[in-house]
C-alpha positions in Angstrom: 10.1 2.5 7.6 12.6 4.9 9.5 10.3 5.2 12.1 10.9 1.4 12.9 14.6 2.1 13.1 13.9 5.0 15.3 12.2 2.7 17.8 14.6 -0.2 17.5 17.6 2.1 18.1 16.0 2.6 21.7 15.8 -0.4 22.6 18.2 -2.7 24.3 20.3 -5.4 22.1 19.7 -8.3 24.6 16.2 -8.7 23.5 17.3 -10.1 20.2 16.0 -13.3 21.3 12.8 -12.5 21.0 12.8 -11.7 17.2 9.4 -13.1 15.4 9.4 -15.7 12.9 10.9 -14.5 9.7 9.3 -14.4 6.1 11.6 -16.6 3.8 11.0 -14.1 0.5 11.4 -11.1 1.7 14.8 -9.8 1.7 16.9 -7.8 4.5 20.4 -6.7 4.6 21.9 -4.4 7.6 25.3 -3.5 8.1 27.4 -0.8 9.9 29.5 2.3 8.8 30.9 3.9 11.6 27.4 5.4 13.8 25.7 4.9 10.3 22.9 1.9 9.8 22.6 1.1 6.6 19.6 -1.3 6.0 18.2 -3.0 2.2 15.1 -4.8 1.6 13.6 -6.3 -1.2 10.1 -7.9 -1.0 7.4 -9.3 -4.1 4.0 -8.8 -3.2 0.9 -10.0 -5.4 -1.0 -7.0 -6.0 -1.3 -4.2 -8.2 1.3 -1.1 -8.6 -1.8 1.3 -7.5 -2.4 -1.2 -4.7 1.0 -1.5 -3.4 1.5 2.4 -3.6 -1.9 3.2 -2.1 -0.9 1.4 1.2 2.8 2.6 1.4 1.7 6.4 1.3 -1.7 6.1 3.4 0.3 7.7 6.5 -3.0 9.1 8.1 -3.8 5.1 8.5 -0.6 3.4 9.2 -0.9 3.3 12.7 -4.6 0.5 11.8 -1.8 -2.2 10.3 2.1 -1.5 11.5 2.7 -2.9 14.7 3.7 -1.0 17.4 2.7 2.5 15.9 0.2 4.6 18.3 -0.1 7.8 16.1 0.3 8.7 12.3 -0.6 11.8 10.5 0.1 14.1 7.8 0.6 17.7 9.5 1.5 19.6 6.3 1.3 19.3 2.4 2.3 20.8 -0.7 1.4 19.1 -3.9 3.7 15.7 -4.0 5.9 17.0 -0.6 4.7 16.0 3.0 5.5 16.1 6.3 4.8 13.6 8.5 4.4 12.9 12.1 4.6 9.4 13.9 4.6 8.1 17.1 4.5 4.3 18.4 6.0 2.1 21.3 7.5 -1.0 21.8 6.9 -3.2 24.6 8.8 -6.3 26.3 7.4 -7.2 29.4 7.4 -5.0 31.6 9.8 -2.1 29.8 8.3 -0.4 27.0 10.2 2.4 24.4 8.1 4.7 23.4 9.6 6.4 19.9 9.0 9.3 17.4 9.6 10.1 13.9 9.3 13.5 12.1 9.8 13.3 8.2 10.0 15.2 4.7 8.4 12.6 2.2 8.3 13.5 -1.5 6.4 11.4 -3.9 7.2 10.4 -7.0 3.7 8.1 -7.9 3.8 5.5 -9.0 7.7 4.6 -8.5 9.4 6.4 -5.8 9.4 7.6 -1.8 11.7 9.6 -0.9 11.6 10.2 2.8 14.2 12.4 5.2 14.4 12.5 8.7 13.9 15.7 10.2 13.1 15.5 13.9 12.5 12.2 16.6 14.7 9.7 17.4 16.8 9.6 14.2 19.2 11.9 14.5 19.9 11.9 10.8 18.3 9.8 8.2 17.3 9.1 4.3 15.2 6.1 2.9 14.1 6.1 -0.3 11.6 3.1 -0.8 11.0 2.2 -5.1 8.4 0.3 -6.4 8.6 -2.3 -9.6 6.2 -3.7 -11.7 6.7 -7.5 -12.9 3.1 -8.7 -14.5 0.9 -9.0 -11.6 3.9 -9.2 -8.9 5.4 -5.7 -7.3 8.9 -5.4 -6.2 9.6 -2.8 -3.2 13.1 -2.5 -2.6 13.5 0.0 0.2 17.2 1.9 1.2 17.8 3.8 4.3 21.2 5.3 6.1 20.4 6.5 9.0 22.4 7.7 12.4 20.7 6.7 15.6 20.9 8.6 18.7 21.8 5.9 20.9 24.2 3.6 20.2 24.0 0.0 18.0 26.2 -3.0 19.3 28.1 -3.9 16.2 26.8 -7.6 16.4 23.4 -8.1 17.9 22.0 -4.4 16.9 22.4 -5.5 12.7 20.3 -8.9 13.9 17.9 -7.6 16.0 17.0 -4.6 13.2 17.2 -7.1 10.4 14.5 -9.2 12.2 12.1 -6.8 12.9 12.2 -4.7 9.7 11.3 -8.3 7.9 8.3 -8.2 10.9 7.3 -4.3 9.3 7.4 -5.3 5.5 5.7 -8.9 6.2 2.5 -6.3 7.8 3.0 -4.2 5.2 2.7 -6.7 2.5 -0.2 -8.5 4.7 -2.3 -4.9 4.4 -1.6 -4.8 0.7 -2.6 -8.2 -0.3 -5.8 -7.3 2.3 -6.8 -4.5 0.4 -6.2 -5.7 -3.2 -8.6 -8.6 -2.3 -11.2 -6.7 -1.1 -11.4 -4.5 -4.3 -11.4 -7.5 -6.7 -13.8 -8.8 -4.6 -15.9 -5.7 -4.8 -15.5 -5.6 -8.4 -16.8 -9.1 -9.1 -19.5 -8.2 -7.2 -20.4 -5.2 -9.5 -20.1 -7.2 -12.5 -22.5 -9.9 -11.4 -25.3 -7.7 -10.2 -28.2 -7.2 -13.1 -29.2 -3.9 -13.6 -32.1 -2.9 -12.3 -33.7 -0.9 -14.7 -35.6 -1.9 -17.2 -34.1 -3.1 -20.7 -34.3 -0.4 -23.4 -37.0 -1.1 -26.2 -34.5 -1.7 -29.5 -37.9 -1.2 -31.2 -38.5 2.2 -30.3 -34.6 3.2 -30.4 -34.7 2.0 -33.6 -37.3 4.2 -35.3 -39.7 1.5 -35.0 -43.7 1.5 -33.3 -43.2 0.4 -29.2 -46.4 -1.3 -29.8 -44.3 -4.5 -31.3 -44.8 -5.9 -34.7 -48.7 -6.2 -34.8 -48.2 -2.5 -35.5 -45.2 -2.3 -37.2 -46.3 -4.8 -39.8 -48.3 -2.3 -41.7 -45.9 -0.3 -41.4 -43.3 -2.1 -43.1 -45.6 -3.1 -46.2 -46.1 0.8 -46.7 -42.5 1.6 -46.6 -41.4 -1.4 -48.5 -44.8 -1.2 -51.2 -45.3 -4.9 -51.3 -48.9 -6.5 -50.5 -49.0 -8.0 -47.3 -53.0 -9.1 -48.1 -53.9 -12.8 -48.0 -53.7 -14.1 -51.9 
């Protein structure tokens, strides 16, 4: 999510208007302190905890399902510590803004993302994105401070970067919700497909003749002594 905040700090307030329609259940708070940004989120989505975290730490794919990002890739990794490398534009018209975003992310699976700005855009920067089970529901709640290197009009900038962080999380939750169907879908499938190989003989497993009773019949009246001749 910082590099959203990277790419709206670039672009100009008066394009507030142009915000997209916002999703009622998903949480945003921004506010000001000082050159600081300071944005919450909160947001349920109807998936899985594996689900949800699969999607919010599959940076080599991110740029297939967050608008407005060109590029994203991990460039180095050491066991749960990354570093990450995104890229992306925003465009209005006939102006566009391109953007960048160099972070530290350390993982913490299944709960926690801790992620640090280290380069782009964001001059300085820390998010740190949790994840909560409740039944079949997860809760992200996502926190970021972050100093942009341009500067946020104290009334319009808070709007403009509320509005389009609710745009990030609602195609974030829409990729989530994607994939979780697609592997209970693939999983029904499995179950309902018969096996094709052929069904075990219990007979034979069991000790007794493959040939079927015809020739376990004797059998039987050998083991068991009793006369199976017609009186």
């Amino acid at each position: 999510m910082p590099v959203l905040l990277a790419a709206l700090f670039s672009m100009p307030a008066a394009r507030a208007e142009q915000e997209q329609p916002q999703a009622d259940d998903i949480e945003v708070s921004v506010s000001k302190v000082g050159a600081t940004v300071i944005v919450d989120v909160g947001m349920p989505v109807k998936a899985s905890l594996r689900s949800a975290w699969e999607v919010l730490t599959d940076y080599d794919h991110m740029a297939e399902f967050f608008p407005n990002l060109e590029s994203s890739r991990v460039v180095e990794q050491q066991g749960n510590k990354l570093r990450i490398e995104q890229t992306g534009k925003l465009a209005y018209g006939p102006l566009s803004f391109p953007f960048e975003s160099i972070r530290e992310i350390v993982l913490t699976p299944y709960s926690r993302v801790h992620s640090k700005a280290v380069g782009g855009t964001i001059k300085h920067g820390e998010a740190i994105t949790r994840l909560v089970p409740e039944g079949a529901t997860t809760r992200i709640f996502y926190h970021s401070e972050s100093t942009p290197n341009t500067w946020v009009p104290p009334g319009i900038g808070p709007n403009l970067i509320a509005g389009r962080t609710r745009e990030q999380f609602a195609s974030l939750r829409d990729e989530i919700l994607r994939r979780a169907q697609h592997e209970r879908t693939g999983a029904a499938e499995t179950r309902r497909t018969p096996d094709p190989r052929p069904a075990p003989n219990r007979g034979t497993a069991s000790g007794e003749s493959a040939s079927g009773s015809g020739a376990a019949g004797p059998g039987q009246a050998a083991s068991s002594g009793q006369d199976t001749s017609t009186k």
